[in-house]
N, C-alpha and C positions, 0 to 999 in steps of 0.2 A: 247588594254591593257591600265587602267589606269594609271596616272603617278604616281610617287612617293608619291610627293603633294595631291593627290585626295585619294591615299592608307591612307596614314597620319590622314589625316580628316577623312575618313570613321570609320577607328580606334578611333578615339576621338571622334566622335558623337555616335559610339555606348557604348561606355561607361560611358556618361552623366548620372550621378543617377535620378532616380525619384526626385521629391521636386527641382532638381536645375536645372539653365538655363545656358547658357553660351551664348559669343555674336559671330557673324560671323566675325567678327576681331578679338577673342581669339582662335578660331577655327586655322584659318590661319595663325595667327601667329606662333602658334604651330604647324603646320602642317609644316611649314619651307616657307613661304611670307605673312611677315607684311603688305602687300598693296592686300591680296588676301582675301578679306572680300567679293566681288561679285562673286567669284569664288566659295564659298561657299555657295552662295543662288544659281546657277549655278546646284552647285553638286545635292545641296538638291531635286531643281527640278526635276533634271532628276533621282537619282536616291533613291529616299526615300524610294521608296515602295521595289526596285530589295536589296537593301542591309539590309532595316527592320531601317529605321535609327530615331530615336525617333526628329523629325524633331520641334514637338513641343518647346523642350527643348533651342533652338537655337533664339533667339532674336535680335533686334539691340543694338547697343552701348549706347543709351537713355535710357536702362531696357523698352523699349516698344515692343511690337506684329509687326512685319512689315504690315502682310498682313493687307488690309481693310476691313471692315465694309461689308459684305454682297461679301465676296470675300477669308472665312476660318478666318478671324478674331474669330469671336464666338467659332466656335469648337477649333483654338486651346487655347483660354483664358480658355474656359468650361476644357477642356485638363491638364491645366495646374494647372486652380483650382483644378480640381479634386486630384491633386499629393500635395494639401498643400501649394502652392503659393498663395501669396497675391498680391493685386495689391490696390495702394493708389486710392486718390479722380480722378487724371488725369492718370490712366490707365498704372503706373510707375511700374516696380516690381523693389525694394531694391535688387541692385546684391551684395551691402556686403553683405546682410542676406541668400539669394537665391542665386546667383552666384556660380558657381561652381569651384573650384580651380584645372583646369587639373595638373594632376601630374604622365601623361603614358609616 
């Protein structure tokens, strides 16, 4: 049975709009533990595909792509472009302009 915290996030991750990101520390925090930003690259991994969770949308705290270069980076910036995000000269996405403001 998931926990609380893991119900929490799954509910907020699946509600991320198209076009915006949010980061794995906004996640967590909301989900009820400011210090559970790895818990949620955690969740992601295990469960992205069982719960349908738009996995893309989810960032680090830099507006950057976590994963690497030859390791899901490409698909998901391709991903993200695709939805209308931009990303500057150093591979930044503007979370004022893209950021998403959870409000579940």
């Amino acid at each position: 049975m998931p926990s609380e915290f893991s119900l929490k996030a799954i509910k907020i991750m699946k509600n991320i709009p198209g076009g915006k990101v949010v980061t794995y520390g906004q996640v967590a925090t909301y989900a009820g533990n400011n210090r559970g930003a790895r818990q949620i690259v955690r969740l992601l991994n295990s469960s992205w595909e069982k719960e349908q969770l738009p996995w893309h949308r989810v960032i680090n705290s830099k507006g950057k792509i976590s994963l690497t270069p030859g390791d899901g980076y490409e698909l998901q910036k391709m991903l993200l472009e695709n939805e209308g995000i931009q990303f500057d000269e150093n591979d930044l996405i503007d979370l004022s302009r893209f950021g998403w403001n959870i409000n579940i």
